[in-house]
C-alpha positions in Angstrom: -51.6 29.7 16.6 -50.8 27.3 14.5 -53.1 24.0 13.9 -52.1 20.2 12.9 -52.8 21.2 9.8 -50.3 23.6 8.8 -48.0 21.8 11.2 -48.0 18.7 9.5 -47.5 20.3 6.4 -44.4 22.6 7.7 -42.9 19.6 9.0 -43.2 17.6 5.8 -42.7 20.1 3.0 -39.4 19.9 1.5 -39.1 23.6 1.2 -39.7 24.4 4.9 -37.3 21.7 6.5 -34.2 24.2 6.2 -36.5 26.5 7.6 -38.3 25.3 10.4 -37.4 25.4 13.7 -38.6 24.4 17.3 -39.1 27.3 19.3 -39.2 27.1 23.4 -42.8 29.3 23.9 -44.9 26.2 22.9 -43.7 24.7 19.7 -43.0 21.5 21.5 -46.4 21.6 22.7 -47.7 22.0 19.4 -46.0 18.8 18.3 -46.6 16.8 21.3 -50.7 17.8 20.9 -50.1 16.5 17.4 -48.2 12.8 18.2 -51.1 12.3 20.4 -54.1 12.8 18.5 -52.2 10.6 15.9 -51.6 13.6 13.5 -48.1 13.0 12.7 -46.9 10.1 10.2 -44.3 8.6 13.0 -41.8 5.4 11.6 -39.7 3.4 13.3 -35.9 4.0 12.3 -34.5 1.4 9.8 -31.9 -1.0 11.3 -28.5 -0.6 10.9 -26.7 -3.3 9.5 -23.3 -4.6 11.7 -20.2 -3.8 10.7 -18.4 -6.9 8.7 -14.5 -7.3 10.4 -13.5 -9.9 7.9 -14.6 -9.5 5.2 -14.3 -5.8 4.6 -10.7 -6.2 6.0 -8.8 -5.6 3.2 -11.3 -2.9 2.1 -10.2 -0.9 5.1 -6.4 -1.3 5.1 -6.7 -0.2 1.3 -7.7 2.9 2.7 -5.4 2.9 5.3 -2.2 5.5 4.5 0.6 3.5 3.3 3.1 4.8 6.3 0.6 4.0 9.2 2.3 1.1 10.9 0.7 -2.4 12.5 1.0 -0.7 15.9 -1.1 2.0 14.8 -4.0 0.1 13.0 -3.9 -2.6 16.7 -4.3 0.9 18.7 -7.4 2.0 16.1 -9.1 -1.3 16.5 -8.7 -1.4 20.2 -10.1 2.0 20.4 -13.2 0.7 18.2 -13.5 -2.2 20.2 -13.3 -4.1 16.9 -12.6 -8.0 17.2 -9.1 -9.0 15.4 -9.1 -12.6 13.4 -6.8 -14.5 13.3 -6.8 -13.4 9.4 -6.2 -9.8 10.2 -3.2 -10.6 12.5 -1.7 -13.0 9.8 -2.2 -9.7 7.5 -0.1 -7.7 10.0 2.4 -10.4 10.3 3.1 -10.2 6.6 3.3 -6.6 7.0 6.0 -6.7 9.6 8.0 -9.1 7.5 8.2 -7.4 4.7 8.7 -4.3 6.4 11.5 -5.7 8.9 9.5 -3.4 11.4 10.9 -4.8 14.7 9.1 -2.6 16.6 6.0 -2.9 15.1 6.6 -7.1 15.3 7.1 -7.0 19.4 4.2 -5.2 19.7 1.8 -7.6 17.9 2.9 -10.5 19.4 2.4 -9.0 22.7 -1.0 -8.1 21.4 -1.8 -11.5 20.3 -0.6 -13.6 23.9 -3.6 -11.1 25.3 -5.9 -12.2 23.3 -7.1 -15.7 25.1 -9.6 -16.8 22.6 -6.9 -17.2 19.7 -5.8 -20.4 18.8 -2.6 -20.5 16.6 -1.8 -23.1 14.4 1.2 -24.4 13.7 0.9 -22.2 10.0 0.6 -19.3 12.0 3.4 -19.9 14.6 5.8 -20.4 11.6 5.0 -17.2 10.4 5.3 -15.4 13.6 9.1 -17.1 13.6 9.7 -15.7 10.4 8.6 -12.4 10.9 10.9 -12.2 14.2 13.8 -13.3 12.6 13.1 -11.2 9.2 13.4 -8.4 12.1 16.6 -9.3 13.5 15.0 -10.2 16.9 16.7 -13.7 17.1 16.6 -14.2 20.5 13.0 -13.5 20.7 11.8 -16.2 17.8 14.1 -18.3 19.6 12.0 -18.4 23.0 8.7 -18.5 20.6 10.5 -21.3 19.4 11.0 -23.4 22.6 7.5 -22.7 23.5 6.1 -24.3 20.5 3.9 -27.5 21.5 4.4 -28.7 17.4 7.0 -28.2 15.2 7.3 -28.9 11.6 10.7 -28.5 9.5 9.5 -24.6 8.4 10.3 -24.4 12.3 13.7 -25.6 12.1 14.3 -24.2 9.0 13.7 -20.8 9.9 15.6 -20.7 12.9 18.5 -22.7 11.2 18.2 -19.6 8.7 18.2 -17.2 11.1 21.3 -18.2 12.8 23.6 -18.7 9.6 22.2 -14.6 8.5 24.1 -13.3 11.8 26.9 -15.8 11.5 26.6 -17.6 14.5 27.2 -21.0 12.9 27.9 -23.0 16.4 24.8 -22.4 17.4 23.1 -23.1 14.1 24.8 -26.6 14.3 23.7 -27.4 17.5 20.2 -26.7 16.5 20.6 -29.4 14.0 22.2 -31.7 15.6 19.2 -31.7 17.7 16.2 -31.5 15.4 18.4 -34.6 14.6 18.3 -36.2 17.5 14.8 -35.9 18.1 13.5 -36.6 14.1 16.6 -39.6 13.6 17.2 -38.3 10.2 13.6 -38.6 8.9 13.4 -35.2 8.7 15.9 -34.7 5.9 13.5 -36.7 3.3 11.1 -33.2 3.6 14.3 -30.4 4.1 14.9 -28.2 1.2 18.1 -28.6 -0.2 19.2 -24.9 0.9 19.2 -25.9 5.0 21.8 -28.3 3.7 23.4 -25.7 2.4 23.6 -23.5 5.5 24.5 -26.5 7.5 27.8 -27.2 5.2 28.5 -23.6 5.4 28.5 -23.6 9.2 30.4 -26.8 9.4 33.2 -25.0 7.1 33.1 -21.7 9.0 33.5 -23.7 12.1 35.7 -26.1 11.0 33.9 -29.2 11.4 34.9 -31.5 8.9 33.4 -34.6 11.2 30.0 -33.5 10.7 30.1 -32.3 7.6 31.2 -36.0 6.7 28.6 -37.3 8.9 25.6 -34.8 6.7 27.1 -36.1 3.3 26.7 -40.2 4.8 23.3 -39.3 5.8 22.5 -37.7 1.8 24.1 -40.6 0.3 22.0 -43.3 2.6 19.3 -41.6 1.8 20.1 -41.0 -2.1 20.2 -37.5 -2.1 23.9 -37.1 -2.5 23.8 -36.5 -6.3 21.5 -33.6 -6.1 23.1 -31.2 -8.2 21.7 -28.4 -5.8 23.6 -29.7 -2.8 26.7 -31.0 -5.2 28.2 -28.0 -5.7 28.3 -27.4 -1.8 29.5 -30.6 -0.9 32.4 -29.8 -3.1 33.1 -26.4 -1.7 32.7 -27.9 1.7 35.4 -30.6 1.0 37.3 -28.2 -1.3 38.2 -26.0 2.3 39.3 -28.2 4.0 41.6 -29.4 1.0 40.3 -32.7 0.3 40.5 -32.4 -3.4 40.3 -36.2 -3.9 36.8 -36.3 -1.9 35.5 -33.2 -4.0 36.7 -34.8 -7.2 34.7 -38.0 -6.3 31.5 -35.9 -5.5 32.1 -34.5 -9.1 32.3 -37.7 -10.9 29.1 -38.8 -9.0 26.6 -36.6 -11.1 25.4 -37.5 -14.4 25.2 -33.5 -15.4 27.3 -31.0 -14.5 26.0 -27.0 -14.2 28.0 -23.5 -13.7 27.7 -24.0 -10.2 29.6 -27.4 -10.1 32.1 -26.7 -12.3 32.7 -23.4 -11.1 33.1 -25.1 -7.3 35.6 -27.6 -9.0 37.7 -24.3 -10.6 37.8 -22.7 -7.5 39.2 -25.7 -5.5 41.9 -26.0 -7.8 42.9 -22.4 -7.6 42.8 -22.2 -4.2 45.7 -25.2 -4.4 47.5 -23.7 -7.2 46.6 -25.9 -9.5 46.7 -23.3 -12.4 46.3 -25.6 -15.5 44.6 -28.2 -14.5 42.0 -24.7 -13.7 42.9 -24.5 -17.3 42.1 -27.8 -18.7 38.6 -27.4 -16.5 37.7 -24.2 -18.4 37.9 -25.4 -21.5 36.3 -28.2 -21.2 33.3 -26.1 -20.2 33.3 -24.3 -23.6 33.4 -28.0 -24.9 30.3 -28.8 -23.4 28.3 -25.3 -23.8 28.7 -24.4 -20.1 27.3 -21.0 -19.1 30.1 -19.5 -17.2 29.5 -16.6 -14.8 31.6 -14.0 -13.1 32.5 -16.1 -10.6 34.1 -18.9 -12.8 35.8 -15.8 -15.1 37.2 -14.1 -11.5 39.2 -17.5 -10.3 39.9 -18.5 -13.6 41.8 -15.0 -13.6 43.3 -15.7 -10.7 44.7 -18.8 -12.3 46.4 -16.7 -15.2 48.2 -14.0 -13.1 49.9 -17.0 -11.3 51.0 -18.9 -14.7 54.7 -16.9 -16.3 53.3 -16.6 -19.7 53.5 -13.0 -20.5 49.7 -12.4 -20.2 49.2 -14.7 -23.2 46.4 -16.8 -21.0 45.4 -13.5 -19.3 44.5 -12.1 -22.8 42.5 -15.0 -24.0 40.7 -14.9 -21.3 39.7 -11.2 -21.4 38.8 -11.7 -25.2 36.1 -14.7 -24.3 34.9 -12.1 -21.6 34.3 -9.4 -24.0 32.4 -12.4 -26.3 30.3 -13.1 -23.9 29.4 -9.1 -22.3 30.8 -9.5 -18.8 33.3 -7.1 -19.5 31.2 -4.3 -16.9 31.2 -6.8 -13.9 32.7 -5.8 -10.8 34.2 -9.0 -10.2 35.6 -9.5 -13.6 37.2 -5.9 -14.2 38.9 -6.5 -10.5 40.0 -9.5 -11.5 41.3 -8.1 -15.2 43.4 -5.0 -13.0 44.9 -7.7 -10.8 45.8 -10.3 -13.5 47.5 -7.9 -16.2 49.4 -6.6 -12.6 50.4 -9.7 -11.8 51.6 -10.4 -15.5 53.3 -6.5 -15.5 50.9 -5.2 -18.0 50.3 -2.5 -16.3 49.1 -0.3 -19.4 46.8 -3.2 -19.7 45.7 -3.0 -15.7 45.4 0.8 -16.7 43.0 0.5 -19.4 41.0 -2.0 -17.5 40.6 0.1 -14.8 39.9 3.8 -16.7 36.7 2.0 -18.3 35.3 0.9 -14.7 32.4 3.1 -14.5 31.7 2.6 -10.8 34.8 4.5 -9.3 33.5 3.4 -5.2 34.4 -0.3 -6.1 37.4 -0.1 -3.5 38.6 -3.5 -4.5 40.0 -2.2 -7.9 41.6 0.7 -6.8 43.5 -1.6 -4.3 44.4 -3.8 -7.8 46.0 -1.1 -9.5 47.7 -0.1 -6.1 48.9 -3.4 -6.0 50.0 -3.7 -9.5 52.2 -0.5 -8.7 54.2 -1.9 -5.8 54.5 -5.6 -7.2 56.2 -4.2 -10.3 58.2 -1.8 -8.7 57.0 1.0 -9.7 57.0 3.1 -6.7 56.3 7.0 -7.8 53.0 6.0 -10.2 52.3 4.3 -6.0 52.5 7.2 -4.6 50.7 9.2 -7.1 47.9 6.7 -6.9 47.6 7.2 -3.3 46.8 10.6 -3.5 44.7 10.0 -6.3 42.8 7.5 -4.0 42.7 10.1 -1.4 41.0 13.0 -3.7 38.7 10.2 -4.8 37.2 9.5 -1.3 38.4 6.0 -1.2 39.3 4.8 2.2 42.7 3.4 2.2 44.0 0.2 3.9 47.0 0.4 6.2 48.2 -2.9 5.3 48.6 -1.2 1.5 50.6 1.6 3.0 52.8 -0.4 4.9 53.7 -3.0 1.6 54.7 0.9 0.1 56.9 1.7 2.7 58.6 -1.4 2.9 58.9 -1.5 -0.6 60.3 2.2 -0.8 62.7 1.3 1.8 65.1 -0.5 0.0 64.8 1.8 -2.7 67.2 5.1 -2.9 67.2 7.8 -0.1 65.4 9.8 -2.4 61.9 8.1 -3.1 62.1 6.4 0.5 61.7 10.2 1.7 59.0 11.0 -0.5 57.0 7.9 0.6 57.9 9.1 4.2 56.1 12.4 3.8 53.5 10.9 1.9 52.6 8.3 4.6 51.9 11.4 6.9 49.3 12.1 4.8 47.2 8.8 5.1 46.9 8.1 9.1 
């Protein structure tokens, strides 16, 4: 039998504590006789230490796999009976933004309306807006909208945002026109100059001149209407509804003039047909050491395929391109194919188009298509369309249909040809 001896030093030995092991005939016995008669060295267990939520949050997410979602780490804690900050759910609510993860976003902010001891601020209402419309739940961030006790102009902003992203422009209007209403026009001395923006665009898409009229009174009362940020807008916005002279007088207004400006100015007078005077407004931007982009080279384009000149512009133009290395943009090789069309260069148009690397850009193909038919060649037409067809491109009816009518009051022969090539395209 063993004594408390030997038992003490079984139990503390390092080599015997693999080994030993408390048997049921008396062993427990043994060690009970020994706590009592104060044999064995007994300590109390050292105190754990409480696990830190907030501060070790981002520790723990580090850790967390990369494709678990913010439903999946709101389960975990709940199972842990963890406590969530208000720091961990903004956390999440980035996450959900950035992600677009709609269904992740309904379920934390159902998770946060249970939880009764958090108080939002008006920071963290904004982002819970954002992340709703981020996710395409408009109608959602709208009722989280109207239940806001506060707003600021992130609030309107965002929801002003949201509506313009998914084109419904009436409703984005009437959203101003309130936060109008209710802030009597203060609130534009804080707006960004990109919710003016949106607001012009949804008076043009909605044709609402009136207010439109009534946002660029309230920038000029409040001397914000030569902001070279909202200029180019304003001149857009008046350029659509074709009130040149107003967008003129917009453009005299500013003491510099940018790419965007003058670009909005070349447009305009494209759209009108007023070639050289797009012309005279080109030049004058190389005078002044303008940076022109693809979007001033593509109307300017447009200008020289509607001016009888034999391509002469057309040419110059494509030379300055090539100077300054836009000669790969989309935009600008569509608008090359359609301008040497237009001025039947079609070896020209060819050329142009053989260099376009990206062979999916649909609106090119329907260039050279175009510069087929309007120069009357009708068999190079046809042979494009099947060309188009092997290609994978999707072909317009409307295309088909300027063939046919084109082939029809050309001989018996080819109008045949384009018949039983029209059976082809459904």
């Amino acid at each position: 039998m063993m004594d408390a001896k030997a038992l003490r030093v079984a139990v503390h030995s390092p080599s015997s504590t693999n080994r030993f092991v408390c048997h049921p005939c008396g062993s427990n016995n043994l060690i009970n006789s020994a706590v009592e008669n104060h044999q064995l060295p007994l300590r109390s267990p050292k105190p754990t230490k409480p696990l830190k939520t907030s501060s070790n949050w981002r520790e723990t997410t580090q850790s967390i796999p990369a494709n678990t979602s913010s439903a999946n780490i709101l389960h975990l804690m709940d199972n842990l009976c963890l406590p969530i900050t208000t720091d961990m759910y903004t956390c999440l609510i980035k996450e959900c933004t950035f992600q677009k993860d709609s269904a992740g976003a309904l379920k934390l902010l159902n998770h946060i309306r249970k939880r009764v001891n958090i108080k939002p601020t008006l920071l963290f209402l904004n982002r819970l807006l954002l992340m709703h419309v981020s996710c395409g739940q408009l109608d959602t961030a709208r009722q989280l909208f109207d239940e806001m006790p506060l707003r600021d102009f992130n609030s309107w902003a965002v929801m002003i945002v949201g509506y313009v992203d998914v084109a419904d422009y009436q409703e984005c209007i009437t959203l101003f026109a309130e936060m109008m209403k209710r802030k009597k026009g203060h609130m534009l001395l804080v707006f960004p100059a990109w919710i003016i923006v949106c607001v012009l665009k949804a008076c043009v898409c909605t044709m609402n001149m009136e207010l439109g009229k009534q946002v660029h009174g309230l920038l000029f009362k409040l001397g914000s209407s030569r902001n070279i940020s909202l200029t180019g807008s304003l001149i857009n916005f008046y350029g659509k509804f074709r009130c040149l002279e107003d967008a003129d007088f917009v453009f005299s207004q500013l003491k510099r003039h940018n790419t965007v400006v003058w670009t909005a100015k070349i447009v305009n007078n494209c759209r009108e047909g007023h070639f050289h005077q797009v012309f005279n407004d080109f030049k004058e931007m190389g005078r002044k050491r303008i940076k022109k982009n693809s979007y001033t080279f593509s109307s300017v384009l447009k200008a020289c395929g509607g001016v009888d000149d034999d391509g002469n512009c057309g040419r110059q133009v494509h030379a300055n391109i090539v100077k300054i290395g836009l000669e790969s943009d989309d935009y600008v090789q569509c608008g090359l194919v359609d301008m040497y069309g237009k001025c039947r260069l079609l070896r020209d148009a060819k050329r142009v188009f053989e260099l376009i690397v990206d062979k999916k850009n649909i609106a090119s193909w329907n260039a050279m298509l175009m510069g087929y038919i309007r120069n009357g060649r009708y068999v190079e037409a046809t042979k494009f369309l099947y060309l188009m067809k092997a290609s994978g491109i999707q072909i317009q009816e409307s295309l088909i249909n300027d063939l046919r009518i084109a082939c029809s009051s050309s001989s018996d022969t080819l109008q045949n040809r384009m018949e039983q090539t029209v059976t082809m395209f459904p």
